[in-house]
Z-matrix of the N, CA and C atoms (Angstrom, degrees):
N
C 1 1.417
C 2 1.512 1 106.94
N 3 1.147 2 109.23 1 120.90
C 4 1.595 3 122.54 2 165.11
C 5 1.443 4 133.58 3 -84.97
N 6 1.241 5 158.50 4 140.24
C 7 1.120 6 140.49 5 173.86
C 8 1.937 7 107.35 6 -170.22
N 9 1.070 8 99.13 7 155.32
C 10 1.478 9 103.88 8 -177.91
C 11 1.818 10 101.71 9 -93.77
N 12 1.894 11 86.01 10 132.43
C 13 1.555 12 96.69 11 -157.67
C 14 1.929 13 101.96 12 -100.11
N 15 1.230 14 96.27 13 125.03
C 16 1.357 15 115.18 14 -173.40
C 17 1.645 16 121.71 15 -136.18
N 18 1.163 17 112.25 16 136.10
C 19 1.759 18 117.42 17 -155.08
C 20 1.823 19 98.95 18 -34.95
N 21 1.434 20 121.18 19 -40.86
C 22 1.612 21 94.94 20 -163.39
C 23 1.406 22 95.84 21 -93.75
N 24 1.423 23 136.32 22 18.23
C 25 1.538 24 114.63 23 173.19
C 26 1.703 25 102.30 24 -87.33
N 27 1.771 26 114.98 25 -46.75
C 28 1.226 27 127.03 26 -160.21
C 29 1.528 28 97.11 27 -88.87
N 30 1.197 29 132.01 28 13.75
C 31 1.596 30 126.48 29 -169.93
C 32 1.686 31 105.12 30 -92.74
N 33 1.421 32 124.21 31 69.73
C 34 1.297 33 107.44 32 -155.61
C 35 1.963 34 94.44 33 -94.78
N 36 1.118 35 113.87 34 -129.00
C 37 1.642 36 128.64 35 -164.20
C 38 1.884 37 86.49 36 -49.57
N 39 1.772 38 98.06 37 -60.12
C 40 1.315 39 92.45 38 -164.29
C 41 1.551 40 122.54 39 -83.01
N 42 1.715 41 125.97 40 -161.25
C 43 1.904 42 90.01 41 -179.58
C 44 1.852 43 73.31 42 -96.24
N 45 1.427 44 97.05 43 152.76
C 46 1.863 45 111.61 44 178.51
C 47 1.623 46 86.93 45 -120.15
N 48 1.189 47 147.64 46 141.67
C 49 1.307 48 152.19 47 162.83
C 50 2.004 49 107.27 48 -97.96
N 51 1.368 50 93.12 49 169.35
C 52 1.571 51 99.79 50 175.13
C 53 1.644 52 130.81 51 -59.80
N 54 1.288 53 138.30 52 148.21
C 55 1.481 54 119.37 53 -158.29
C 56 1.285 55 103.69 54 -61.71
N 57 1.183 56 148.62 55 -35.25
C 58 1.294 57 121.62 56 -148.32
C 59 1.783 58 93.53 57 -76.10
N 60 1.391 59 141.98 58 -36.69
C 61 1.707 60 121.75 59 148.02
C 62 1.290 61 121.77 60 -93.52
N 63 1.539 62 124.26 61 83.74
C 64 1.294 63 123.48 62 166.17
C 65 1.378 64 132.75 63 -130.31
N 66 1.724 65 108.07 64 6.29
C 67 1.432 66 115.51 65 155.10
C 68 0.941 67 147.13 66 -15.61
N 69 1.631 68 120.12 67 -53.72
C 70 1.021 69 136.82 68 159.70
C 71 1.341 70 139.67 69 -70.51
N 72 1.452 71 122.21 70 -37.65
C 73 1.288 72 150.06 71 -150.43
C 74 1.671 73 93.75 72 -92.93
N 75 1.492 74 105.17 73 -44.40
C 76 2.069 75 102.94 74 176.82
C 77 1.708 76 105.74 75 -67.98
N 78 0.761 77 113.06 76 20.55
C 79 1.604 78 106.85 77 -166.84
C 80 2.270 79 92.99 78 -117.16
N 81 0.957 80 90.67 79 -3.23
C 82 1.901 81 106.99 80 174.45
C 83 1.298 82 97.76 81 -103.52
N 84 1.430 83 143.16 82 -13.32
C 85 1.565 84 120.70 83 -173.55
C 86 1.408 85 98.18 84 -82.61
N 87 1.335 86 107.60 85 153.28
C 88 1.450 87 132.43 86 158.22
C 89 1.393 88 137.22 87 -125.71
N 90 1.048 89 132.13 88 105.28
C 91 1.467 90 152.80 89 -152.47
C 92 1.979 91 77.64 90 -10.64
N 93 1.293 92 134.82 91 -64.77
C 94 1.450 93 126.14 92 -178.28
C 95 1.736 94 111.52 93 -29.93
N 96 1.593 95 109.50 94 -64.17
C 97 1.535 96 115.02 95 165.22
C 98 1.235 97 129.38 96 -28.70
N 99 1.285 98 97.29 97 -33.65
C 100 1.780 99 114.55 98 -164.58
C 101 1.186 100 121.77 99 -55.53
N 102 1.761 101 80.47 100 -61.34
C 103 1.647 102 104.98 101 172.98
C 104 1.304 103 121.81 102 -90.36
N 105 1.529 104 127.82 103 35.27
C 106 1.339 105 155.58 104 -165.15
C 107 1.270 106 94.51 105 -107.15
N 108 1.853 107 90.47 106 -59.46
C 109 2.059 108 97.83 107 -159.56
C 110 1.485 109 103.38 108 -75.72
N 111 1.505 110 101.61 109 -31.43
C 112 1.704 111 103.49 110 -161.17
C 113 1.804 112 98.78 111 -64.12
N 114 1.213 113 127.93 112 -31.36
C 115 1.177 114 132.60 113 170.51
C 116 1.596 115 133.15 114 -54.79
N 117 1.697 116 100.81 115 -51.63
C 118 1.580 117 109.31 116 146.74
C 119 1.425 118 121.46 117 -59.82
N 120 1.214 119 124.71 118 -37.29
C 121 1.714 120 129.95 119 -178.73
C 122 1.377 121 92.67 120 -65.23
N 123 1.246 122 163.55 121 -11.56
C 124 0.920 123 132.59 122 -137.75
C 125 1.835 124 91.32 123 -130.13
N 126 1.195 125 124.16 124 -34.94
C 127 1.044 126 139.09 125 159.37
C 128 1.182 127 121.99 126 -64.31
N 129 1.705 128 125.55 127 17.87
C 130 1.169 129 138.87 128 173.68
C 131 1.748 130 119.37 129 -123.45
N 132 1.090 131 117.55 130 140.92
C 133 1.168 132 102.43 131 151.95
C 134 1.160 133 155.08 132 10.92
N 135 1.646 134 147.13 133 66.82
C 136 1.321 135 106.42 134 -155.08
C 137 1.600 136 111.72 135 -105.14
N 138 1.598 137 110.40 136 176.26
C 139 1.506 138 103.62 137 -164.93
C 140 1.706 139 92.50 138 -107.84
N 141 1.206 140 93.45 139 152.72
C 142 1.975 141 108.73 140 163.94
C 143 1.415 142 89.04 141 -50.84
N 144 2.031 143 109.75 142 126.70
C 145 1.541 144 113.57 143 126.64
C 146 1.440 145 102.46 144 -125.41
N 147 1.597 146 123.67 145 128.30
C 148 0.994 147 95.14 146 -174.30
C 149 1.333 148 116.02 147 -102.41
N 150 1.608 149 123.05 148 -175.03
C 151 1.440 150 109.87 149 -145.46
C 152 2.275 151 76.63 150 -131.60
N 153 1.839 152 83.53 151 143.59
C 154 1.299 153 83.05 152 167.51
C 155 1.455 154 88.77 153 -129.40
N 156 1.848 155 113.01 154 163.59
C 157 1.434 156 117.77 155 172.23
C 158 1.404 157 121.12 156 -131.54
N 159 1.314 158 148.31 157 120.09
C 160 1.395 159 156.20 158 -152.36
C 161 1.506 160 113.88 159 -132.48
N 162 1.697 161 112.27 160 128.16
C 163 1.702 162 102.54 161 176.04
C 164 1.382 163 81.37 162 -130.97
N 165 1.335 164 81.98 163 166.57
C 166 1.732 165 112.04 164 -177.36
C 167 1.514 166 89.46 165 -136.17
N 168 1.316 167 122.24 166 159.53
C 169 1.795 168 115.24 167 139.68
C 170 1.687 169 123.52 168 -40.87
N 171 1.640 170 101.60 169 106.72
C 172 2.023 171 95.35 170 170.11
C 173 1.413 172 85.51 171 80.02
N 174 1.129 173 133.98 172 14.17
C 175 1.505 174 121.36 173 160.85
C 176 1.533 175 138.57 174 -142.60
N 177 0.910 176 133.80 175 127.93
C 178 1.365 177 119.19 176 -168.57
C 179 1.586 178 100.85 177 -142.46
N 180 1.715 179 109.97 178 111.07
C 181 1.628 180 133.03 179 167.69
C 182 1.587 181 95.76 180 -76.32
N 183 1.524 182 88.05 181 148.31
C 184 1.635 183 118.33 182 161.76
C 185 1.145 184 116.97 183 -126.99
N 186 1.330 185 137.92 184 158.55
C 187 1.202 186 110.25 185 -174.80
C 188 1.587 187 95.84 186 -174.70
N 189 1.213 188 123.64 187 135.75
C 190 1.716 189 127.79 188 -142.43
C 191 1.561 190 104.58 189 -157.90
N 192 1.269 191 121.59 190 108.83
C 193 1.632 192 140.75 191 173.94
C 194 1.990 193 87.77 192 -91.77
N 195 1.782 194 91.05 193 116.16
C 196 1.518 195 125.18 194 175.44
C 197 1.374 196 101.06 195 -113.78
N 198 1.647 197 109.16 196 113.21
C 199 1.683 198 110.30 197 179.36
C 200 1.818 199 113.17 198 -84.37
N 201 1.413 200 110.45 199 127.10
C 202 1.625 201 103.35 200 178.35
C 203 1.569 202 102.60 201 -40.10
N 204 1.365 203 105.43 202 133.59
C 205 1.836 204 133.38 203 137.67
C 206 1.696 205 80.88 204 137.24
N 207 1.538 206 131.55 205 0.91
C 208 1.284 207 89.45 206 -164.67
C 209 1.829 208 113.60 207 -117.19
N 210 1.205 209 104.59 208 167.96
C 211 1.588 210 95.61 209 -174.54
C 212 1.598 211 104.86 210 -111.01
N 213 1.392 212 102.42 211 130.17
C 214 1.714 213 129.30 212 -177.17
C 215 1.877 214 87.36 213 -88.79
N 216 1.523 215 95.33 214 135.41
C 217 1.704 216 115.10 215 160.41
C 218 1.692 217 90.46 216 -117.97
N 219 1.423 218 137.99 217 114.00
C 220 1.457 219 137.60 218 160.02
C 221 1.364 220 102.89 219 -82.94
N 222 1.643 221 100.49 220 155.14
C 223 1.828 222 107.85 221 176.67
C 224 1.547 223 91.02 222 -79.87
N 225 1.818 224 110.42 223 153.76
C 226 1.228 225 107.39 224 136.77
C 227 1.419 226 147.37 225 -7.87
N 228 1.197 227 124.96 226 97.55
C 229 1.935 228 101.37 227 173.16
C 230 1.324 229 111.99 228 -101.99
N 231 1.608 230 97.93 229 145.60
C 232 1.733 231 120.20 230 174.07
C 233 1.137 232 109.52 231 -66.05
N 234 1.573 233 121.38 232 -28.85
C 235 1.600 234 111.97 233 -178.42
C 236 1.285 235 119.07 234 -113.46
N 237 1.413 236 106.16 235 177.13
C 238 1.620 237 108.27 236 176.55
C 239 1.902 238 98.43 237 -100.38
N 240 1.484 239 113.95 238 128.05
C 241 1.301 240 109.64 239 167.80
C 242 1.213 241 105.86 240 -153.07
N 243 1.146 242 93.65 241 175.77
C 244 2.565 243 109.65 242 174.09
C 245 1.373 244 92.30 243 -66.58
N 246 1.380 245 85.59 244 151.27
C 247 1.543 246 119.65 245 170.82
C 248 1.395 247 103.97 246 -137.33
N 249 1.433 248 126.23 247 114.62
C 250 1.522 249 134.92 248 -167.83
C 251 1.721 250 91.90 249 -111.12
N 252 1.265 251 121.14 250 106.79
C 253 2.031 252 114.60 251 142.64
C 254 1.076 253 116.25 252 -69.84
N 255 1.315 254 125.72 253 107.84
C 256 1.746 255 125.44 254 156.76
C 257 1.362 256 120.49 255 -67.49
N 258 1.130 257 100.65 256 -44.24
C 259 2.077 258 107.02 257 175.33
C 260 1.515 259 106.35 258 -139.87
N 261 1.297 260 104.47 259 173.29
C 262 1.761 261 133.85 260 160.16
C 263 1.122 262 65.31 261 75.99
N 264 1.934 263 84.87 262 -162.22
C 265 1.468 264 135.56 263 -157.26
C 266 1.195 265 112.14 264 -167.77
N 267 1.327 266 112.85 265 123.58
C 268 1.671 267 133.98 266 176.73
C 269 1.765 268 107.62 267 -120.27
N 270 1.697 269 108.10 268 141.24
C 271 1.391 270 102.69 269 134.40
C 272 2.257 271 124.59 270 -88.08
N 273 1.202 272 69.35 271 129.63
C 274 1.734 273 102.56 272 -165.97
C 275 1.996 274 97.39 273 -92.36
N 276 1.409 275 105.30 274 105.57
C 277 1.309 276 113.52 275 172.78
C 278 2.194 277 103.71 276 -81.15
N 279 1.128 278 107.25 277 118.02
C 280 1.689 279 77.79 278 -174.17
C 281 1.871 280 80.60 279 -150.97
N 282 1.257 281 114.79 280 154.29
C 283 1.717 282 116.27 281 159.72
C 284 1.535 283 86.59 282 48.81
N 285 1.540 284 135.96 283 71.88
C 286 1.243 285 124.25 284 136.61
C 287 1.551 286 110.21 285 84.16
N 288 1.163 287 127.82 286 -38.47
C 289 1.186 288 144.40 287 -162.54
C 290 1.909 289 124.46 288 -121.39
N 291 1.176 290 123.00 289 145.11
C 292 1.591 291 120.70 290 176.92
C 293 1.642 292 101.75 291 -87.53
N 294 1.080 293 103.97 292 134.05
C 295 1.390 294 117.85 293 160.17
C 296 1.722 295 113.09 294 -112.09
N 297 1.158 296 133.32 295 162.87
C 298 1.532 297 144.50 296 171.41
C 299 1.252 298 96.38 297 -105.89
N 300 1.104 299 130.48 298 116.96
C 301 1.760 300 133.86 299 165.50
C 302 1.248 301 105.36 300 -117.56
N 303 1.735 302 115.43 301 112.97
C 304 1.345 303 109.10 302 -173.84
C 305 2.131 304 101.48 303 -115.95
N 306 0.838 305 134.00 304 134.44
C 307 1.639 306 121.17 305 -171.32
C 308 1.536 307 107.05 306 -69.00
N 309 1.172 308 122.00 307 152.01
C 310 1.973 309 122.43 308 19.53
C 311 2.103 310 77.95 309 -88.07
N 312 1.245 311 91.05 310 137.63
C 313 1.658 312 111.91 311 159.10
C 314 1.622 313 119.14 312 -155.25
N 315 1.093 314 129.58 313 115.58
C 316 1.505 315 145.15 314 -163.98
C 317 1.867 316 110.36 315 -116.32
N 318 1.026 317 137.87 316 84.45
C 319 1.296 318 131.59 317 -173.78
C 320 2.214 319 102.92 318 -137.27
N 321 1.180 320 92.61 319 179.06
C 322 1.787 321 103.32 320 -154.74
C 323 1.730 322 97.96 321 -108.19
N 324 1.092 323 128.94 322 110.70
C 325 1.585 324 128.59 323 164.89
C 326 1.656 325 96.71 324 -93.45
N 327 1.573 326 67.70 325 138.21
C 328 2.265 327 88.79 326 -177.74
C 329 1.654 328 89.46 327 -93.63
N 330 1.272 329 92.02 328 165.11
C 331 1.972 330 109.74 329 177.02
C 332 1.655 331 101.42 330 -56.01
N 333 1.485 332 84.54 331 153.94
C 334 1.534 333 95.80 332 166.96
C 335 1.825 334 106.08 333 91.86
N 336 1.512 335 116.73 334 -20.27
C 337 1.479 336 100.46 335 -165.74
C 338 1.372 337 103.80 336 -76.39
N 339 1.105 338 117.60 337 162.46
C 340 1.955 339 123.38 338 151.29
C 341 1.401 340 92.46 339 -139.17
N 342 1.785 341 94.53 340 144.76
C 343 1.683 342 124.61 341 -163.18
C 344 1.509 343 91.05 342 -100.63
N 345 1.153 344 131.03 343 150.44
C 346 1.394 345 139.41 344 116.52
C 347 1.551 346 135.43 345 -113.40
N 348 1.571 347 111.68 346 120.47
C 349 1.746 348 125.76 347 -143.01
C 350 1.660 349 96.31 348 -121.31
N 351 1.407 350 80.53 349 121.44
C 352 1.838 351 93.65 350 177.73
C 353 1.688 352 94.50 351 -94.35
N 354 0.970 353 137.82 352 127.89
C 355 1.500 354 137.60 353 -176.16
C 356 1.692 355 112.93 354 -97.43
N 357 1.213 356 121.49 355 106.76
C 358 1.375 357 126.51 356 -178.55
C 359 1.479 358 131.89 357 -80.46
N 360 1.921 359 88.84 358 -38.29
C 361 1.369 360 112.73 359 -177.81
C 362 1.339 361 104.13 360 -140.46
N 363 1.503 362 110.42 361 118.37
C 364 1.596 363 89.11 362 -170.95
C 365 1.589 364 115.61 363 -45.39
N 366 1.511 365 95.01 364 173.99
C 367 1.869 366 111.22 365 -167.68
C 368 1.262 367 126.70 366 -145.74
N 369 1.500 368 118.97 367 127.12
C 370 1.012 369 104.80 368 -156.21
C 371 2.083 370 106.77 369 -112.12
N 372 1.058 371 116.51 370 74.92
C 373 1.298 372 134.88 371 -154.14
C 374 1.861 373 118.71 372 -79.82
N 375 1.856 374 122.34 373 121.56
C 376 1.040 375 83.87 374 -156.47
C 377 1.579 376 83.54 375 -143.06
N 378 0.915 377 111.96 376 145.63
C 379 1.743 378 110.88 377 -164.87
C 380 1.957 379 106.96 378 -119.39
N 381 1.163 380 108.93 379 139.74
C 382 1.440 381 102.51 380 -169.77
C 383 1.938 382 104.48 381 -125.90
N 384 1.228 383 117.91 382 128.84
C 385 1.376 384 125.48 383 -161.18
C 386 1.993 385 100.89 384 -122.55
N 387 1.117 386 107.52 385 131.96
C 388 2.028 387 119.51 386 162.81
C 389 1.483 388 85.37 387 -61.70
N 390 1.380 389 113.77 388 124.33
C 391 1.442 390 122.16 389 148.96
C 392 1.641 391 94.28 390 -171.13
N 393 1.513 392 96.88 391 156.83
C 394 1.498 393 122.39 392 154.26
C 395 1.736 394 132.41 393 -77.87
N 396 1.293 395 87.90 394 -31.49
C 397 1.555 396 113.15 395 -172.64
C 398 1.422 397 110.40 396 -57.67
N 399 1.595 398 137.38 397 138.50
C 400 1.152 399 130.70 398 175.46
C 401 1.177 400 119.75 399 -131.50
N 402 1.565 401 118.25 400 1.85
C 403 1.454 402 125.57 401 171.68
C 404 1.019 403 113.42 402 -87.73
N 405 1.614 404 141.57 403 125.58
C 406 1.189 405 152.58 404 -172.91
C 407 1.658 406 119.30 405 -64.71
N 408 1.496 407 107.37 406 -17.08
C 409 1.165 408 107.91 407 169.99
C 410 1.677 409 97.68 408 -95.02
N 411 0.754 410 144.19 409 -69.07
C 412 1.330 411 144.45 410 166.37
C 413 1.802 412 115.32 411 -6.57
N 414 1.402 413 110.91 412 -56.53
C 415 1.144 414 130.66 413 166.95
C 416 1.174 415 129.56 414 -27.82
N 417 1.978 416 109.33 415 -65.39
C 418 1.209 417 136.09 416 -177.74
C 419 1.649 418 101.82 417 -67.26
N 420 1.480 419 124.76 418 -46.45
C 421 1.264 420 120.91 419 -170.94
C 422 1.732 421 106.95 420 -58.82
N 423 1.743 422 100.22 421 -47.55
C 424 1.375 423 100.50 422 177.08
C 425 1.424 424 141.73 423 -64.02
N 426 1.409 425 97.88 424 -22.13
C 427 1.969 426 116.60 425 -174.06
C 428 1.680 427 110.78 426 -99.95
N 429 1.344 428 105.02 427 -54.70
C 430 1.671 429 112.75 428 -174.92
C 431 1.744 430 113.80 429 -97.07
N 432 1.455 431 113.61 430 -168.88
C 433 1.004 432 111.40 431 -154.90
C 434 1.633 433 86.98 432 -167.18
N 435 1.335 434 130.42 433 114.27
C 436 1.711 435 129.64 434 -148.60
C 437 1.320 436 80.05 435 -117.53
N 438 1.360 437 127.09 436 115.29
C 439 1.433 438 117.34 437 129.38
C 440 1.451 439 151.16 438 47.27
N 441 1.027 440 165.09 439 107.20
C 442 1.398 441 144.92 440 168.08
C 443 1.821 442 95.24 441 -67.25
N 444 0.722 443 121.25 442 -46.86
C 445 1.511 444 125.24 443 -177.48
C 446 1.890 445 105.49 444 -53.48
N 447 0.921 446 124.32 445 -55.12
C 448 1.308 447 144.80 446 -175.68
C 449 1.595 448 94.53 447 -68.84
N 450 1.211 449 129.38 448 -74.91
C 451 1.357 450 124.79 449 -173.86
C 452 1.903 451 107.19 450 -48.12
N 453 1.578 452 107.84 451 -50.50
C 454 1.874 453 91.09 452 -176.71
C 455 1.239 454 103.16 453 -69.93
N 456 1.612 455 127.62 454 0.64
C 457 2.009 456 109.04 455 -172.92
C 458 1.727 457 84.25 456 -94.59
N 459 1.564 458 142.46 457 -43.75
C 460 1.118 459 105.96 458 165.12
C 461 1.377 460 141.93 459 -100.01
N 462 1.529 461 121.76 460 54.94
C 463 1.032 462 160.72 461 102.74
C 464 1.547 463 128.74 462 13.01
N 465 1.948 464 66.94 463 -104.82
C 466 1.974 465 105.50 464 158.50
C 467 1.473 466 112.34 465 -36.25
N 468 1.340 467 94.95 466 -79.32
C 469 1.765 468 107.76 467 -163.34
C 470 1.668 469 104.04 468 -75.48
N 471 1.490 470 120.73 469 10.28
C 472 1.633 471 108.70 470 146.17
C 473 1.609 472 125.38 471 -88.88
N 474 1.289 473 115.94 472 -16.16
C 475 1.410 474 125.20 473 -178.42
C 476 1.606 475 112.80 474 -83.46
């Protein structure tokens, strides 16, 4: 989920301010928060990221253009895989903690994480997974893990 981040979307339990000061303030979410914001985000606007998709044999790229100002909620992933930055720079909420990931940066998320990405400079972010699978719905069932929040918003907007 994409959306342009503005004091009342990211203002959850604690006060969270607009990205250009929010360094600090993502370092208070808790997987509870998460699905706080992803709930307000969702009732917003959302912004173009667009999505490219790539197989190889035993491989399957993702690969996602994030425009500066906006804040990424990612699903859960089931697997452990690469995460390649080609450009920009985000603070990256991931494992409890903010990181600054500015590109070229290439590092491995284990199962179970979900990111939340304040986007500074746009980013061009691209994650690479072991699979056979080449259907994109197939994919998502196999790699991520959506929400209860995420599953009733598309729900809603199927009825």
């Amino acid at each position: 989920m994409v959306y342009q981040a503005t004091e009342e979307v990211v203002a959850i339990e604690q006060p969270v301010v607009a990205v250009e000061q929010v360094k600090a303030p993502l370092s208070v979410f808790s997987n509870k928060d998460i699905e706080k914001a992803e709930g307000l985000a969702l009732k917003q606007e959302q912004v173009e990221a667009p999505l490219h998709h790539a197989f190889a044999p035993g491989v399957y790229l993702r690969q996602v253009v994030m425009p500066k100002g906006a804040m990424i909620i990612g699903h859960e992933h089931r697997t452990e895989h690469f995460n390649i930055v080609l450009s920009g720079h985000a603070s990256v909420l991931m494992n409890g903690e903010v990181q600054e990931i500015k590109a070229p940066s290439i590092f491995v998320s284990k199962a179970g994480v979900r990111k939340v990405l304040l986007i500074h400079e746009t980013m061009i972010w691209a994650t690479i997974h072991p699979t056979n699978e080449t259907q994109i719905e197939r994919l998502e069932e196999e790699l991520i893990i959506k929400s209860e929040t995420f599953q009733n918003h598309q729900k809603e907007i199927a009825k």
